[in-house]
N, C-alpha and C positions, 0 to 999 in steps of 0.2 A: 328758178331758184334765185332771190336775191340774196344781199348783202346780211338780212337778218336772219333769213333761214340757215346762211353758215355762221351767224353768230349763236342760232340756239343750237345747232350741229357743234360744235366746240362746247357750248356750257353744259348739251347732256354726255359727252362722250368725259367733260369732267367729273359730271356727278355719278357718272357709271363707274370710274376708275376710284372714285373716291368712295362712293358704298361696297366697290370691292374690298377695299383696306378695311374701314369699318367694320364689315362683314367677318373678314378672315381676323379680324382681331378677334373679335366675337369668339367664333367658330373655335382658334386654338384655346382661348380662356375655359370654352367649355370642355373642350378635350381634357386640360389640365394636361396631368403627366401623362398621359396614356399615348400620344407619340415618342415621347421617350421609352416607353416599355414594348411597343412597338419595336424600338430599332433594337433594344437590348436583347428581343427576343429572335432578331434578323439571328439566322444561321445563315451558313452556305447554300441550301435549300434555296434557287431561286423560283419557286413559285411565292415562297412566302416573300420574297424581295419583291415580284409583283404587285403583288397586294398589297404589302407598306407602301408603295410608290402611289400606287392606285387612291391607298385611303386618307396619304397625307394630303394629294393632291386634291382631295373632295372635302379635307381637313382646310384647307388654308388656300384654298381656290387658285391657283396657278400652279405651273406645271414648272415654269421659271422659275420661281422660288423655292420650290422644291430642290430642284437641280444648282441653286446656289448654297441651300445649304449641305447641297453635299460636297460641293468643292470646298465648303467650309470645313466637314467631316473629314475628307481628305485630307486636306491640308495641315488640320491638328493631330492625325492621326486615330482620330475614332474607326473611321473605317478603309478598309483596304479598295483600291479601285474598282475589283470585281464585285464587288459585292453591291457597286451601287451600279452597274447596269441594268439588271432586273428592275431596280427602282425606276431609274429614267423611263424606261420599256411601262412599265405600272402607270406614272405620272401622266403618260403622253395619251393612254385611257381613262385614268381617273379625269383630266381638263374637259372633257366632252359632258361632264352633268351639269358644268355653265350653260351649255347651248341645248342642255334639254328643258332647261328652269324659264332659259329666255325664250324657247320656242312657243311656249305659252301664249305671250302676246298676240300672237297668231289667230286666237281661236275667232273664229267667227259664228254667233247664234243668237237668237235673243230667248232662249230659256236659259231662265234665273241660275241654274246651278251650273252651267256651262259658262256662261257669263262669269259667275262669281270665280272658276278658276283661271280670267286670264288676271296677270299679275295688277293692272291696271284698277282691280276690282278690288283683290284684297290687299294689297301692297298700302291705300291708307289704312285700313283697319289693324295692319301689323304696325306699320308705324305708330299707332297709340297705345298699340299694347307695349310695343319697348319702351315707348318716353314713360307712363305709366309705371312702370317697373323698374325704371330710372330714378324717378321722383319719390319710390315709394321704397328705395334701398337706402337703408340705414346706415351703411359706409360704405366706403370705395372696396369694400374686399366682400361686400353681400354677393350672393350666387347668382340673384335676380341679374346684377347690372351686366354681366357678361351674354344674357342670353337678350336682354334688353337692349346690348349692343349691335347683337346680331342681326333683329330682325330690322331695328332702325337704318343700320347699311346694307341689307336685303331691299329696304324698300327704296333708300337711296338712288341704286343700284338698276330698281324698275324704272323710278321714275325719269334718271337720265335715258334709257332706253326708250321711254317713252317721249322725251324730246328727241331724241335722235330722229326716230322715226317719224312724229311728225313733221322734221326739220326738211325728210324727204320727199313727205307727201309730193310736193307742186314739181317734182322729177318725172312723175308717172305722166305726165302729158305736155313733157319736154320734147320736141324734135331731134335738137340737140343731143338732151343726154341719151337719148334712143340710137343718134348716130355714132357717140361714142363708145356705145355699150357694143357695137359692132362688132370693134377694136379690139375686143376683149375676147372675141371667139380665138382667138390664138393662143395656143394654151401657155405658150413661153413667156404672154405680153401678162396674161392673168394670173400667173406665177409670180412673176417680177412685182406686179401692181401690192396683191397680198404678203409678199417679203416686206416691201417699203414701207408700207403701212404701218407693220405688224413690228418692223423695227425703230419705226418715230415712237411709238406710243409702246412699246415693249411690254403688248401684255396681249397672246392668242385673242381669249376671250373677251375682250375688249373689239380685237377687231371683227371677231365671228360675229358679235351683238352690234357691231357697224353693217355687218352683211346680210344679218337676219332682217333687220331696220330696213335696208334697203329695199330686201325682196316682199315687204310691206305693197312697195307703190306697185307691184305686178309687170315691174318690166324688167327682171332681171333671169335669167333662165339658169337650168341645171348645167350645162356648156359654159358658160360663162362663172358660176359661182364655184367649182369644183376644180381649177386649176386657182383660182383664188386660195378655195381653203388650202392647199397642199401649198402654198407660197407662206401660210400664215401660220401653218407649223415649221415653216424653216427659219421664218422672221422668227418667232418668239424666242429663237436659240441667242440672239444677242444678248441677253440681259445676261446668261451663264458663260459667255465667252466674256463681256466686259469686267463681272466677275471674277474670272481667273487672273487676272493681273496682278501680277506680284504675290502669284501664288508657288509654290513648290511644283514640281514635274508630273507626281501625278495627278494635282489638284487642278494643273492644266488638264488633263489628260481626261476627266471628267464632262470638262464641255466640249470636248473632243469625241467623244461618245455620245452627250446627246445633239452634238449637231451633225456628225456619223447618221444617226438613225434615224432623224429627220430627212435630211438629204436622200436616203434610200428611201426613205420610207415613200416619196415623195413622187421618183424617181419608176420606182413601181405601182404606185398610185395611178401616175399622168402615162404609164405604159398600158394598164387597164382600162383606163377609162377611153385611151384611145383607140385599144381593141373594141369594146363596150360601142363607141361613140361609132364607129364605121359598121357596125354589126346591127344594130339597133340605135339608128340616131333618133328616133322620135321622140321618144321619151327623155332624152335629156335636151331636146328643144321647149320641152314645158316649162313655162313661167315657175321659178322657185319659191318656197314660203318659208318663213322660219322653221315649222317643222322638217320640213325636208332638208336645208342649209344642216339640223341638227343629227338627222341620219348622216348626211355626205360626211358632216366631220366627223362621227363615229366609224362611218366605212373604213374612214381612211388610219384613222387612230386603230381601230382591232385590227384591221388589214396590214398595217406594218408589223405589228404588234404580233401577229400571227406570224406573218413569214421572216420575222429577223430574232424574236426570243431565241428559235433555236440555233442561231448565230451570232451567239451572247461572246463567244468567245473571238470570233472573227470580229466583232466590234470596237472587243479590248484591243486587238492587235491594228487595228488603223488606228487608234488613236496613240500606239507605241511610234508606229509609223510616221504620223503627223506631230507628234509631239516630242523630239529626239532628247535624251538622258542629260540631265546637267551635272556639270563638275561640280557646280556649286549648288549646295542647297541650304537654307535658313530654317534654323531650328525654331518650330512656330508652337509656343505652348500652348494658345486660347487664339483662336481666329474671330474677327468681330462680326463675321456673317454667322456666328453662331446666337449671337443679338436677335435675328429674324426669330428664332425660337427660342424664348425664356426658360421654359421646364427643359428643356433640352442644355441649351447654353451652364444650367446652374447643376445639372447631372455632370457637365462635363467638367465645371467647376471643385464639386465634387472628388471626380477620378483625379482631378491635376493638384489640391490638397492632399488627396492621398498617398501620390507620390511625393510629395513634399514631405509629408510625415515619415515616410520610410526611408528618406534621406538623412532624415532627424533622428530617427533612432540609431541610423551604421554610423551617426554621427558620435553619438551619443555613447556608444558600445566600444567605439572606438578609443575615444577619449578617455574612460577610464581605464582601459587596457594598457593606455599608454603611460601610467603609475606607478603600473608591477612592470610591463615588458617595455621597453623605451624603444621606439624606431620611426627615425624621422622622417620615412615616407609616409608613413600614415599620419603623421602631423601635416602632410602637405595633400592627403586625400581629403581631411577632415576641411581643411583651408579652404578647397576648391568645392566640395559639400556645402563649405558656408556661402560661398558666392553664387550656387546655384539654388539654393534656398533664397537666397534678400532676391531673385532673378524672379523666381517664383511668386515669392512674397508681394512685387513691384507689378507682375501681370495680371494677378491675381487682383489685388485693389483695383489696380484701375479700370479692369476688365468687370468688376462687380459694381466698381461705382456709374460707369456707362449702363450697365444692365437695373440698376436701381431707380433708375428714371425710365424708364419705360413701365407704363400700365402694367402692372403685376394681381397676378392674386393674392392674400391675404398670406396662405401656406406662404409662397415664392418670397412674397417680402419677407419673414420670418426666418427662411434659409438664408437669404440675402447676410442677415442680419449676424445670427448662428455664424456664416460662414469667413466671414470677415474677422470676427472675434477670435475665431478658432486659430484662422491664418495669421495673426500675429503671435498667439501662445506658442504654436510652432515655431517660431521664428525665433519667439525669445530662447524656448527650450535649446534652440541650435545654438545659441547665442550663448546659453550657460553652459554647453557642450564642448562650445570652442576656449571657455576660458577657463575650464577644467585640461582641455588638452596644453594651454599657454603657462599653468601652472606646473602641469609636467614637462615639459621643455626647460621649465626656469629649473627643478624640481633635480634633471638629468644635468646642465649644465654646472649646477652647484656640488652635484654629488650628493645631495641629500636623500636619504636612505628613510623610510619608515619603521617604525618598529613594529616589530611582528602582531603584538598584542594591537596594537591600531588598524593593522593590515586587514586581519581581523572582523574589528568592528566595520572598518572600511567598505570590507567584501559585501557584510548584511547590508549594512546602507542602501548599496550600489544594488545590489539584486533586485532588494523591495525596491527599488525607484522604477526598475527595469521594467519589472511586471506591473509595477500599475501603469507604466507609461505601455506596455503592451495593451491592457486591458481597455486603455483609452483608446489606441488605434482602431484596437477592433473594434470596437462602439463604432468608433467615427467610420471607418471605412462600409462597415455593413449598417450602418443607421440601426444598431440597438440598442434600443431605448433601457430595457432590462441591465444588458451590460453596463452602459453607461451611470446607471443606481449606483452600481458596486465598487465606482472609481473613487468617491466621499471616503466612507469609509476606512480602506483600504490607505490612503492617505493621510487619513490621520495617524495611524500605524507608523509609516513614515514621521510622520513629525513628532511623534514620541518617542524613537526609538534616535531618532538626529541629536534631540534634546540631549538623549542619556548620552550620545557619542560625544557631544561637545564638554558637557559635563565630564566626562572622565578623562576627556584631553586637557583642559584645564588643572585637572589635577595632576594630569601627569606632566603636566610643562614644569608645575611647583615645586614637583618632586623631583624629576631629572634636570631640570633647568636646562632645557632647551634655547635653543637661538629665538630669540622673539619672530626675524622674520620664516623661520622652519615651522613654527607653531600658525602662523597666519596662513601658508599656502595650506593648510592638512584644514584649516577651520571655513578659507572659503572653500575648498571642494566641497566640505561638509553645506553649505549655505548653498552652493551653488546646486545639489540634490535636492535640497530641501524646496527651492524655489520649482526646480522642474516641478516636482513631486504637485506644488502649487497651482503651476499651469494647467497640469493633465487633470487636476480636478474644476478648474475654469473651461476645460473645453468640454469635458460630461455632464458638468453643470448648464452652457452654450445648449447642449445638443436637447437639455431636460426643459429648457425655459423654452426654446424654438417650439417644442409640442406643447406647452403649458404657461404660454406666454401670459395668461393671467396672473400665474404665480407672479409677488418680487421674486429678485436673484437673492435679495440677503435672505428673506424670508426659507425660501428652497434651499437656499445651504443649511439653515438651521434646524431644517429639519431632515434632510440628508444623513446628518450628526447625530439625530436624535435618535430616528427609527431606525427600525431594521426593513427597511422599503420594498427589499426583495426575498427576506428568506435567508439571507446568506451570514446569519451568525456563527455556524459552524467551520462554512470556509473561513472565516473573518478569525474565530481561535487559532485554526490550524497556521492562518500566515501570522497572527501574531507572537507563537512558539515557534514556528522557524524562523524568525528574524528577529527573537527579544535580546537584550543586551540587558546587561545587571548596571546597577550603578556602583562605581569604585568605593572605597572604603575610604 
């Protein structure tokens, strides 16, 4: 093996690592949300945690990635630590359909149909049909290009395996590497060999497709490859440990579990196989092939997988043990390893607006309260509400604007889009909430008193603002599209009934002759409803153009106004007799 053979050794073991990326781009686009609904549907049940682990991991081709976006999940608080054992335990099965795809290479025949399934065979013919369907998608959010991505880093993917392997042809009638392979009968030194490996290149299935390769040239045996693999699921644990840095306690505490179950798994693996090995050594003195390399890494993947699932709980407890409680911990709203997964990362987007919106409303509920009943602790709740909303507001952009350059689907961009708009109307809403409460403060310091007849009008105002800013919530928190019809509307209501309030506050300034600046604080609270009232129908309007992005926005408000979109002219009397105001005389 010269100088050139480890230079195409290196350029197919990049082309193999790069059609995995490819590939699993592919693969999650074609998913779309359905790994999201996936986890939303994770209960405590861990068989179904199996199986999400299992099928994210056949979802997005690595068993490390998986496992980093759960210390991402941790970390932000999606899910609790227990809950992602099972997954890890799923994942570390689901990695083994890489080494059955690659085992293929293998085949040896010369009838046509046997032939056509090693990858070597169809692997160009996929690759024309993805460029094909690249070329022939009509924008970057057509369905074709995702599944066109995929197969083009499928073929990627073959084709560096297939430099690999030839890279090691001229090994197979080495003295040398024969003498070295020797070395390898120790299952401590073949252990260590596939950790090292498996930790430069921080990807299993990368190295497994380096060892299938190998057992190509017919000098590598069952003995020799089989404390490998059990090394190359210990290696692949670094990518989740480098991960965890400067993560919170349990989001350590995660790659702590899966390098936990690894190490056992591993540890009972090279105990079998050493019973195996003294009991019947002939059989694992035969020359290995890729097929077989992709049994041994399934043995060992069901094998742990068997004997430590139902010591899911002993698991969580070493990594309490290894991973000791910290005093300190950092409030992590959006973690960036949520980035790995888009539909995912913008669901969680999603929940962390909707908590923003529920801070807007105690905001919001408050501050008017604070008109009739004065108490200047809840001016210092509403205070610290506002500083955790602009907190919100801050991780939320930037967290979307990193997320908005990545390869998106069509849908994703459009929430994207939706979801940025929303997050600032909430912000402003908090914003006219806190200067409603700064008017009551000026309001109680002066001693200025309202009149009852205003108090009044005041009450309906404030109500109707209430409910349609509930009405919006709900839209927005449960994505309904129906609800969100009824926010137009319902708004306008509002700005009819603001008009008559201001109207007959001007008259009554004329006639009682009020303090000019007393009449300004009662007219912006009234302005300052009326804008909310404004926004909540900018984020229903957001939520109706994200599905009907063909619409314009002026367009869709105009007819918002016009019809009755859902039905709801009946409700639409009833709230406008509970909250109409007369005009003064």
């Amino acid at each position: 093996m010269d100088i050139f053979s480890i230079f195409t050794l290196m350029g197919g073991l990049a082309f193999f690592l790069y059609g995995m990326i490819i590939m699993s781009s592919g693969l999650e686009k074609i998913a779309g949300g359905k790994m999201e609904k996936l986890l939303e549907q994770l209960t405590s049940n861990p068989f179904k945690g199996f199986l999400v682990g299992a099928g994210m991991t056949i979802a997005i081709q690595s068993s490390s990635a998986v496992t980093v976006m759960l210390v991402g999940f941790v970390n932000s608080g999606i899910m609790k630590l227990s809950q992602t054992v099972a997954i890890i335990i799923g994942s570390n099965v689901g990695t083994t359909v890489t080494s059955w795809i690659l085992s293929l290479s293998g085949i040896q025949s010369t009838n046509f149909f046997l032939r056509m399934l090693k990858p070597e065979s169809f692997s160009p013919l996929l690759a024309l049909a993805g460029v094909i369907m690249l070329m022939t998608s009509r924008s970057n959010f057509s369905r074709r290009k995702p599944v066109g991505t995929f197969l083009i880093g499928f073929s990627i993917l073959m084709f560096g395996m297939g430099l690999m392997s030839s890279s090691m042809a001229p090994l197979a009638n080495d003295p040398n590497f024969s003498h070295i392979l020797t070395l390898f009968k120790n299952p401590f030194l073949g252990l260590m060999v596939g950790l090292v490996i498996t930790m430069i290149i921080q990807s299993s299935a990368a190295s497994v497709g380096m060892l299938q390769a190998l057992s190509l040239t017919g000098s590598i045996s069952y003995m020799v490859a089989a404390p490998i693999i059990a090394g190359q699921h210990i290696g692949t644990c670094i990518t989740a440990v480098l991960s965890s840095i400067g993560v919170n306690t349990n989001a350590k505490r995660v790659a702590a579990v899966h390098v936990a179950f690894n190490v056992i798994g591993a540890i009972i693996f090279l105990a079998i196989f050493e019973i195996w090995l003294h009991t019947f050594e002939y059989p694992l003195k035969q020359m290995a092939n890729p097929f077989g390399i992709a049994i041994v890494h399934t043995v060992f993947s069901i094998l742990a997988a068997c004997c430590l699932f139902p010591f899911r709980k002993a698991l969580e407890k070493i990594s309490y043990i290894v991973v000791k409680d910290s005093k300190e911990e950092k409030e992590v709203i959006l973690d960036e390893r949520l980035l790995l997964t888009p539909s995912i990362a913008i669901s969680q987007c999603y929940k962390t607006t909707a908590e923003m919106a529920k801070l807007t409303r105690e905001s919001l509920v408050m501050s008017v309260r604070q008109l009739k009943q004065y108490n200047p602790k809840i001016s210092e709740i509403i205070e610290k509400n506002e500083s955790k909303i602009d907190k919100y507001q801050d991780v939320l952009e930037s967290f979307l604007q990193k997320l908005s350059a990545k390869d998106l689907t069509e849908d994703d961009s459009n929430k994207i889009s939706q979801l940025i708009l929303s997050i600032s109307d909430f912000e402003k809403i908090a914003d006219h909430s806190t200067h409603i409460m700064q008017i009551a403060d000026q309001m109680h310091r002066k001693e200025w008193v309202l009149a009852s007849d205003t108090v009044e009008e005041l009450k309906k105002v404030v109500n109707a603002v209430k409910e349609v800013f509930d009405i919006t919530v709900k839209a927005f928190i449960y994505n309904d599209l129906r609800t969100a019809y009824e926010v137009e509307p319902f708004e306008q209501v509002v700005d009819d009934i603001s008009y008559v309030a201001k109207k007959n506050h001007i008259k009554r300034v004329k006639r009682e002759k009020v303090h000019i600046r007393r009449n300004f604080a009662y007219a912006e609270v009234l302005n300052d409803l009326e804008r909310i009232s404004d926004h909540c129908s900018n984020i229903s309007t957001n939520m109706i153009q994200s599905a009907n992005s063909s619409i314009p926005k002026h367009e869709l408000k105009k007819s918002l106004k016009e019809e009755d979109v859902t039905g709801i002219s009946q409700q639409l009397e009833e709230f406008k007799k509970q909250y109409s105001l007369q005009l003064m005389e």
